[in-house]
C-alpha positions as CSV (number, residue, x, y, z in Angstrom):
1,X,-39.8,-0.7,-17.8
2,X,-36.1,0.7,-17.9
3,X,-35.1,3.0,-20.4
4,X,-32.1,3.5,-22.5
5,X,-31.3,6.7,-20.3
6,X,-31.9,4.4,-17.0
7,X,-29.1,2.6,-18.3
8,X,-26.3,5.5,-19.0
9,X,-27.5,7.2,-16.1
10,X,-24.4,8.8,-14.8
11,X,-26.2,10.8,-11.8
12,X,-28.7,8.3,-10.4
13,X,-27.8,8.2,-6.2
14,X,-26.7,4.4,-6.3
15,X,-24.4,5.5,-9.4
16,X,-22.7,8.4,-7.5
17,X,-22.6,6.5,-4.2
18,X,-21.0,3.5,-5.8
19,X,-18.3,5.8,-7.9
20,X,-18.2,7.9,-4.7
21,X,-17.4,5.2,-2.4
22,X,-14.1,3.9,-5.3
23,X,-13.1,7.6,-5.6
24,X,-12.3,7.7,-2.0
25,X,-10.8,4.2,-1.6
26,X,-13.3,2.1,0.1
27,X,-14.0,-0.6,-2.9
28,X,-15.4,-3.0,-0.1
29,X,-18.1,-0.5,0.3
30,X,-18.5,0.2,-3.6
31,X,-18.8,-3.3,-4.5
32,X,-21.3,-4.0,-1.5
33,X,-23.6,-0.7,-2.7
34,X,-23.4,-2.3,-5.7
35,X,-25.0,-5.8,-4.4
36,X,-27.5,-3.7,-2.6
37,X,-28.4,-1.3,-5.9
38,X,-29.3,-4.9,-7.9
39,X,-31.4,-6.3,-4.6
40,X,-33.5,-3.0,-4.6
41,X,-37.1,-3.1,-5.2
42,X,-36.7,-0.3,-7.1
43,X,-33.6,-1.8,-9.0
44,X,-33.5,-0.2,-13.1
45,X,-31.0,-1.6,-15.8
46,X,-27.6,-0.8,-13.9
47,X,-25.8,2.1,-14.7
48,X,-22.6,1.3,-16.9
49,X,-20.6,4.0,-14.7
50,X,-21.5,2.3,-11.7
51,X,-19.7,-1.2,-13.4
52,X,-17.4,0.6,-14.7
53,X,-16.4,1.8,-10.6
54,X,-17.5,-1.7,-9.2
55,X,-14.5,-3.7,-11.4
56,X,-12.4,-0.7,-10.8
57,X,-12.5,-1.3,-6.8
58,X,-12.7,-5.5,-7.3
59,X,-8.8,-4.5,-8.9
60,X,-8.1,-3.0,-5.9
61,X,-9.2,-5.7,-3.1
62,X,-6.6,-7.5,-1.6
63,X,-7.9,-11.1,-2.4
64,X,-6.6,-14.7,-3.0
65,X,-6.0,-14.5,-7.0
66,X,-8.2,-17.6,-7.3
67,X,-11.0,-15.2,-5.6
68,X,-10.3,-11.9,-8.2
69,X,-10.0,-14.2,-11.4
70,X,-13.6,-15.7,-10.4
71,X,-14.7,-12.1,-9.5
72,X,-14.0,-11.2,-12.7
73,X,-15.1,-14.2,-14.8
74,X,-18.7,-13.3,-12.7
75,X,-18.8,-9.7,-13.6
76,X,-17.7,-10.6,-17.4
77,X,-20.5,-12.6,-17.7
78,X,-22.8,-9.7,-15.8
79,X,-21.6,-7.6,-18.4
80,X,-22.2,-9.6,-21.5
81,X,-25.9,-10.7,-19.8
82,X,-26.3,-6.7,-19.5
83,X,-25.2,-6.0,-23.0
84,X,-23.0,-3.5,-21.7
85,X,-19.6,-5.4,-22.7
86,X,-19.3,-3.1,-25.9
87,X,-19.4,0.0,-23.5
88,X,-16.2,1.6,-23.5
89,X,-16.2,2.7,-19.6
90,X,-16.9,-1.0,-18.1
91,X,-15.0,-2.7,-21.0
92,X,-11.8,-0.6,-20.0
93,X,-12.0,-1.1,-16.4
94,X,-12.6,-5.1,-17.2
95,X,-9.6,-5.7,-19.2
96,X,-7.4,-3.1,-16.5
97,X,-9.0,-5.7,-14.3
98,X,-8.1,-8.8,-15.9
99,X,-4.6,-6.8,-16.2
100,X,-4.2,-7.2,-12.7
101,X,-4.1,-11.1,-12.2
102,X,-1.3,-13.2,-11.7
103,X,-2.8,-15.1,-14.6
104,X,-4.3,-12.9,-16.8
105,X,-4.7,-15.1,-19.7
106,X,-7.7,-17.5,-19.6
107,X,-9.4,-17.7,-22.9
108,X,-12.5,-15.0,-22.1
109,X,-9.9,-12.3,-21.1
110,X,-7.4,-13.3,-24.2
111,X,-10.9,-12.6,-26.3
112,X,-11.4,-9.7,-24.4
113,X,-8.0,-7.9,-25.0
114,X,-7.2,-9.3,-28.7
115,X,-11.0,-8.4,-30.2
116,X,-13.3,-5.5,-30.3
117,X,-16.7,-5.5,-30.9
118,X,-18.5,-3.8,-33.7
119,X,-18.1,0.2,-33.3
120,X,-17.4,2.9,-35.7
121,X,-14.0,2.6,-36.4
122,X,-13.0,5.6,-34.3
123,X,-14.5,3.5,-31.7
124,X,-13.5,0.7,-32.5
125,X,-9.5,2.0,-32.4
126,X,-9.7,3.3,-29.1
127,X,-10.9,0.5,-27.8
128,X,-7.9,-1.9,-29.3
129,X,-5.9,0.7,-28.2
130,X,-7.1,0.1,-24.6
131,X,-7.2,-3.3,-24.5
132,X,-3.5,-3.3,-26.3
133,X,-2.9,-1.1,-23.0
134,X,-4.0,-3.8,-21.0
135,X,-2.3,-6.7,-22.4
136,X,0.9,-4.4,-22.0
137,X,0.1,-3.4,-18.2
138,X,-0.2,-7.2,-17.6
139,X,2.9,-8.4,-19.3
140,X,5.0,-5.7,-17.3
141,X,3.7,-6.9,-14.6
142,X,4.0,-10.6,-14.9
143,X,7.9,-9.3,-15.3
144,X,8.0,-10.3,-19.1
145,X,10.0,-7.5,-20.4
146,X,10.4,-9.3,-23.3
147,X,7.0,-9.7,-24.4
148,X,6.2,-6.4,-23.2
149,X,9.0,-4.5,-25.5
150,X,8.1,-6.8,-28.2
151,X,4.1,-6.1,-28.1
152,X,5.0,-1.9,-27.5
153,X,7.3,-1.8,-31.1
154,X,4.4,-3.4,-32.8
155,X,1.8,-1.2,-31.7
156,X,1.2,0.8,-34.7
157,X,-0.8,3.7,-32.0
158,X,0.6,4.9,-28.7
159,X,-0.3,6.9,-26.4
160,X,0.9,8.7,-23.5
161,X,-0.9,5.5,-21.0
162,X,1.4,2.4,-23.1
163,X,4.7,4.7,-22.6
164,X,4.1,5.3,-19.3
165,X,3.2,1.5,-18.8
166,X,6.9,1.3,-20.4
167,X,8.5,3.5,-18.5
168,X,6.7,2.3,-14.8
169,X,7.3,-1.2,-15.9
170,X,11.3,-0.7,-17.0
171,X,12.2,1.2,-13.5
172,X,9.9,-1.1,-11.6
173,X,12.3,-4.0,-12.6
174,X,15.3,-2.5,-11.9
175,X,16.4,-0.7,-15.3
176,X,16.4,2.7,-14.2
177,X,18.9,3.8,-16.9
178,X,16.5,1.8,-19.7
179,X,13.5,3.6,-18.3
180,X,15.0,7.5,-18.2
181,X,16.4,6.5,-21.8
182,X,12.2,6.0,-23.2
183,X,10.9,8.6,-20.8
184,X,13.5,11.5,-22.8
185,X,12.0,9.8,-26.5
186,X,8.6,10.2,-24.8
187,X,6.4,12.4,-27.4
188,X,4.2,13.9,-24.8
189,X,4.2,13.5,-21.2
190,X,2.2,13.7,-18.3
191,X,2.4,13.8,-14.4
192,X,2.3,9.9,-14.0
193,X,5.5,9.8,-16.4
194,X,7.7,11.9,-14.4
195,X,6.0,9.9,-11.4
196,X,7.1,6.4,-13.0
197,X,10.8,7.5,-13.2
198,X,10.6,9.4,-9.5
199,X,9.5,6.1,-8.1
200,X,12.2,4.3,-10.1
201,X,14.4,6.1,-8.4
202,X,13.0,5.9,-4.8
203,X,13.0,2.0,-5.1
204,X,16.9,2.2,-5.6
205,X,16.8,4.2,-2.4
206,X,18.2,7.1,-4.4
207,X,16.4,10.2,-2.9
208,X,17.9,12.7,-4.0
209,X,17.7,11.8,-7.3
210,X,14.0,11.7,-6.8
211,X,13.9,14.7,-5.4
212,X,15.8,16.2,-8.1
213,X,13.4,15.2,-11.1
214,X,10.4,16.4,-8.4
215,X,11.3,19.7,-8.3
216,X,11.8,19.9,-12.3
217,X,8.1,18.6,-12.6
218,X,6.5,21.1,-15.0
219,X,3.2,20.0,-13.4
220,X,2.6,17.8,-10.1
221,X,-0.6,15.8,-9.6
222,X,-1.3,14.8,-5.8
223,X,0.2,11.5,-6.9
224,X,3.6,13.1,-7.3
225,X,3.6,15.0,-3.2
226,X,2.4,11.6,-1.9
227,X,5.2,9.5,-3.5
228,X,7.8,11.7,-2.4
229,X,6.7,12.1,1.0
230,X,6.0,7.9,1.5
231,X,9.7,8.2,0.1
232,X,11.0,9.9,2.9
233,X,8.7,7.8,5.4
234,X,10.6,4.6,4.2
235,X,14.3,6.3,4.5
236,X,13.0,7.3,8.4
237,X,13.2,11.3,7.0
238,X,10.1,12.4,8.7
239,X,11.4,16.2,8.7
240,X,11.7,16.2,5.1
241,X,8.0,14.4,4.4
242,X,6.7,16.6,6.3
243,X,7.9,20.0,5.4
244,X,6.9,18.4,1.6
245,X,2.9,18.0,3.0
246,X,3.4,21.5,3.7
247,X,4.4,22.7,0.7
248,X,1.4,20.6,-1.0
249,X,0.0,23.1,-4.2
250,X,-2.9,21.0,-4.3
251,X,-5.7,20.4,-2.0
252,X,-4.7,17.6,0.4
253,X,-6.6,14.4,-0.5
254,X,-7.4,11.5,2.1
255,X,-4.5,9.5,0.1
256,X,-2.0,12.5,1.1
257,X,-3.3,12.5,4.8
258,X,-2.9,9.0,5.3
259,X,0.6,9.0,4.2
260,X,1.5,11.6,6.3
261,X,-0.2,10.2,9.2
262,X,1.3,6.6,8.1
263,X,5.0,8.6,8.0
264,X,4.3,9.4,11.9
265,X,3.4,6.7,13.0
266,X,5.9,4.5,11.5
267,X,8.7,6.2,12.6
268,X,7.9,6.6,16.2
269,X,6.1,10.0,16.3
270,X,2.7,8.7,17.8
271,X,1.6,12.2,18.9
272,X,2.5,14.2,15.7
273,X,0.1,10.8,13.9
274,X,-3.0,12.0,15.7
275,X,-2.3,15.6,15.7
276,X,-2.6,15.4,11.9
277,X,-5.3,13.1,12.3
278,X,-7.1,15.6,14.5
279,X,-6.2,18.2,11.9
280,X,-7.7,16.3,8.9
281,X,-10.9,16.2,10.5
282,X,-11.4,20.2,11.5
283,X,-14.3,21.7,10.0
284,X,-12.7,23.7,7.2
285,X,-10.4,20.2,5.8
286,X,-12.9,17.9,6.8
287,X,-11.8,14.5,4.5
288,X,-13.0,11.5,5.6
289,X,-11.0,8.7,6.7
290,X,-10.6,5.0,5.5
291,X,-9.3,1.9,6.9
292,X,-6.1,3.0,6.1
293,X,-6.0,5.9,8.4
294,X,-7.5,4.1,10.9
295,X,-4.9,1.6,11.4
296,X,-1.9,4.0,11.6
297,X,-4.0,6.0,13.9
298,X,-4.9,3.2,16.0
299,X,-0.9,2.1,15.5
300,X,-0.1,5.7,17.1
301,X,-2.4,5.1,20.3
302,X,-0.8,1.5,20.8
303,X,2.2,3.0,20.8
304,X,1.5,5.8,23.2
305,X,-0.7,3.2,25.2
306,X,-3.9,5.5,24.7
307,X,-6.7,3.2,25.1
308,X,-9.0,6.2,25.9
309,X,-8.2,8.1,22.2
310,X,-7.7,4.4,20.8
311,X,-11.6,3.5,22.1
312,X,-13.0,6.4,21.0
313,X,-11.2,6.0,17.3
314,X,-13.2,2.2,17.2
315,X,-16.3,3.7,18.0
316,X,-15.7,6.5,15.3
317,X,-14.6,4.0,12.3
318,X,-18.2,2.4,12.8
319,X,-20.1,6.0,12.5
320,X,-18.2,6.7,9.2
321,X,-19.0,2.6,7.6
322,X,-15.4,1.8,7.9
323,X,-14.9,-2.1,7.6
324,X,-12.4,-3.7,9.8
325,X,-10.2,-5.3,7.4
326,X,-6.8,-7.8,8.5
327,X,-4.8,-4.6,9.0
328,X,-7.1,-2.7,11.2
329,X,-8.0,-6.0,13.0
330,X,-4.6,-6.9,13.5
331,X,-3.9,-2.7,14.7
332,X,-6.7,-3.1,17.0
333,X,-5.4,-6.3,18.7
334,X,-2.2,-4.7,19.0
335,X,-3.7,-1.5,21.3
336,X,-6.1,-4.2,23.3
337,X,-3.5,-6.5,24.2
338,X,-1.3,-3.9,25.4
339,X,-4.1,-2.5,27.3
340,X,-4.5,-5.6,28.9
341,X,-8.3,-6.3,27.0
342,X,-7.1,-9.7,26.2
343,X,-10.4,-11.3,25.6
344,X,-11.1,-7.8,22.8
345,X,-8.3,-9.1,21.5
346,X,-9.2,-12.5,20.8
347,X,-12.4,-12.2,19.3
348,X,-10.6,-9.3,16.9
349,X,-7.7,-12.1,15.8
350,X,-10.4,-15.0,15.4
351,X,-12.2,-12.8,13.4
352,X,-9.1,-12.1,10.9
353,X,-9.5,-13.8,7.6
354,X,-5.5,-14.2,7.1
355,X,-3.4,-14.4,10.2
356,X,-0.2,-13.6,9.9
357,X,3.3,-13.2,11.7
358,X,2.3,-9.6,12.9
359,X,-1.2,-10.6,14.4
360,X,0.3,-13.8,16.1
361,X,3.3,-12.0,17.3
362,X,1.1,-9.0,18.8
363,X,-1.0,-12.1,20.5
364,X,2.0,-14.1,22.0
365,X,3.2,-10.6,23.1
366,X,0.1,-9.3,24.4
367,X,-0.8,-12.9,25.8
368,X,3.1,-13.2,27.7
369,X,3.1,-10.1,29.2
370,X,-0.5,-10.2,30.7
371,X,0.1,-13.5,32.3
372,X,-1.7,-16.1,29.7
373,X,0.6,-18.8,29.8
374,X,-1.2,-21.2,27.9
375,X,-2.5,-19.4,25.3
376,X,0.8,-17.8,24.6
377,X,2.4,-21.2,24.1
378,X,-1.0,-22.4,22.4
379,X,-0.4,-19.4,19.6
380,X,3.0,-20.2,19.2
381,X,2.1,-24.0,18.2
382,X,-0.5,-22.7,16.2
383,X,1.7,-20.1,14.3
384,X,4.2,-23.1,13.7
385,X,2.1,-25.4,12.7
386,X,0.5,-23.2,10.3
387,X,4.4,-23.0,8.7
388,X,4.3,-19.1,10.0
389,X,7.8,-18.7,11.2
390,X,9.0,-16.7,14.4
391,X,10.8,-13.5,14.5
392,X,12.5,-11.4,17.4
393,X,9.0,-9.6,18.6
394,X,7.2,-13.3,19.2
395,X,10.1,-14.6,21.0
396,X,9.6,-11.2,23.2
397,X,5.7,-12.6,24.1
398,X,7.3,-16.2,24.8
399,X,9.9,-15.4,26.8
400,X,7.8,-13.0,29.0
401,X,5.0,-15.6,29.5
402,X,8.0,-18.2,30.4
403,X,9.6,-15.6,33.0
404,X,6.2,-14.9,34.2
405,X,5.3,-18.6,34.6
406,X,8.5,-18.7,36.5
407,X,9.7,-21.6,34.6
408,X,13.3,-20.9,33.9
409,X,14.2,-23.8,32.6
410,X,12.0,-23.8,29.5
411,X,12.8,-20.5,28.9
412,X,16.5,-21.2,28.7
413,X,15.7,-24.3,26.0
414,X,13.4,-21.1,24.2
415,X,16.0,-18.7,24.3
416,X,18.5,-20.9,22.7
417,X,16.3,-22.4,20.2
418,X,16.3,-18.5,18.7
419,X,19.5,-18.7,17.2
420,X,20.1,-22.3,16.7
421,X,16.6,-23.2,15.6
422,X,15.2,-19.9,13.9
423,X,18.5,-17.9,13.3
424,X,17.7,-14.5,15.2
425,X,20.1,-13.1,17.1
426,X,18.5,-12.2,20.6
427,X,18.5,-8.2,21.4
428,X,18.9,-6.1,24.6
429,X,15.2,-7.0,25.3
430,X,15.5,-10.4,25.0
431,X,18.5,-10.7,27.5
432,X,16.7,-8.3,29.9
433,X,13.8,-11.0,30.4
434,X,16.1,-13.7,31.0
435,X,18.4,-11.8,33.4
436,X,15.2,-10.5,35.2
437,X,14.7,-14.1,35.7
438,X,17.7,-14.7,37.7
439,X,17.2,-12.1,40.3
């Protein structure tokens, strides 16, 4: 029979592989270890840590809402069937949850955030404080300011976590000015304060203002390099993100590698992608990559047309448990249609759970300029019909399966309906098609 201790165990191998698994940013895998932990023979009472890690990584799937708000009615109820609702680690990370729906407010989660169950009363505090916390987090983010202001002058206890919810949720919005104003009157301060305002600044593409606050930073968590540096990777300024990742006090995290590995590749330096990819894995770094780092990486060989580096990358994702999720499915098709694996590339995209305008466009594309006619015009009544509207890059995949069809006529009728159907203005690469058609 379980004990009380088999219960709080914090250092049980399912609990450290389940927290392990969230620390690193793979909550498919955390929540799945989970499953696995309660179908075990050997199952005991589950760990509140491990729960506590589980609802953590369900906040950070990218689901339907309808899907998270059951996910977390199911794992409410798991708590309260547990008895382990009153436990401060799982009880914090369900509300934090809950904080994160586009609804947050159904009558179990209102319970959850406005009560507290019997503790001592230091206890008791810190937990309304939490759940105040929460409430807060989910206002902001619902855009209420109003609420949100209103609810943070009647807290009667703050602390650093509902004026940095303040502060994040002010600049988030807009109201730079409103934000700096509250983070000068804040009583104490941390690293994600100063990282709040930084990215207030960054979102109104002032840089230099960001960088200004940075460098005053009386202490910088990992969180503070790897804003700055996806900073510059959004303004294109790939010198500057990368001299910052140089400069990194802290030990490099797999969250710093992949955005510098996500700055390469997204501003067109494919082989400076996988020579940081190369150097993350060397014996004395050694971090582990994600599904994130595999689909910038597999991004960079697609656009260097390295099927041989890209190939061997697949085959590497499964030897670490990486999952393909939409983004690296979609990656994937992208480097197997230009490498002329068509049918790779179709059981990859009728495997995606969301298609969208990136994974049809990289089929029409990859489908038009490998001479698949019909199923290039087949995706492209597919993508319409599912109200997924065109842009520039499809039209690229139409018009080269029309030219390659040889049938000029339709692709005259499809290059005008671009601007006087779907308002893009054809480019250089559109015209070159159609001229190459009348030679």
């Amino acid at each position: 029979m379980p004990t009380p201790a088999d219960a709080g165990d914090v250092n049980s191998t399912s609990t450290l592989a389940i927290r392990a698994a969230a620390d690193q940013g793979r909550p498919r895998r955390a929540v799945g270890l989970y499953i696995s932990s309660l179908r075990s023979a050997a199952a005991h009472r589950p760990s509140p840590f491990a729960l506590a890690a589980v609802l953590k990584s369900v906040s950070r799937l990218t689901a339907a809402p309808t899907l998270l708000s059951a996910a977390a009615a199911s794992l409410h109820a798991h708590l309260l069937r547990l008895g382990l609702l009153a436990h401060p680690y799982p009880r914090a990370a369900l509300a934090h949850l809950y904080s994160r729906l586009l609804d947050p407010f159904p009558s179990h989660a209102r319970s959850l955030l406005d009560e507290t169950p019997p503790q001592p009363a230091r206890a008791q505090a810190r937990s309304l404080l939490v759940s105040r916390n929460s409430l807060l987090a989910s206002l902001l983010r619902s855009g209420d300011l109003a609420a949100a202001g209103a609810l943070f002058d009647r807290m009667a206890v703050r602390d650093v976590v509902s004026w940095n919810s303040m502060v994040a949720g002010l600049a988030k919005a807009g109201h730079l000015d409103a934000a700096i104003e509250l983070f000068d009157r804040m009583p104490e301060r941390n690293a994600a304060s100063w990282n709040a305002v930084i990215c207030g600044y960054i979102a109104q593409g002032n840089l230099a203002g960001a960088r200004e606050l940075f460098e005053q930073m009386p202490m910088r968590s990992n969180v503070s390099w790897i804003t700055m540096i996806s900073g510059y990777a959004r303004s294109g300024d790939v010198q500057a993100a990368a001299e910052l990742f140089e400069r990194m006090q802290n030990k490099k995290d797999l969250y710093a590698w992949n955005a510098m590995i996500t700055c390469y590749a997204q501003n067109g330096c494919a082989r400076e992608a996988l020579a940081a990819f190369n150097r993350m894995l060397k014996p004395h770094v050694w971090v582990i990559p994600n599904e994130k780092t595999f689909s910038s990486v597999i991004s960079a060989c697609s656009q260097l047309g390295d099927l041989r580096f890209g190939l061997w990358a697949e085959i590497f994702m499964e030897s670490v448990g990486v999952e393909l999720d939409d983004h690296l499915r979609t990656a994937l098709v992208d480097l197997h249609t230009k490498s002329g694996r068509i049918d790779r590339a179709f059981d990859l995209f009728r495997g995606l759970r969301m298609r969208d305008l990136v994974s049809y466009s990289a089929m029409i594309v990859g489908c038009g300029t490998n001479g698949k006619f019909n199923e290039a015009v087949g995706l492209f009544k597919e993508m319409c019909d599912a109200k997924i509207y065109p842009n520039a890059v499809t039209f690229v995949g139409l018009l080269s399966a029309y030219s390659n069809e040889g049938l000029m006529e339709e692709a005259r009728a499809c290059f005008a309906s671009m601007s006087e159907k779907y308002r893009i203005s054809p480019s250089v690469e559109h015209h070159t098609i159609m001229g190459a058609q009348q030679c």
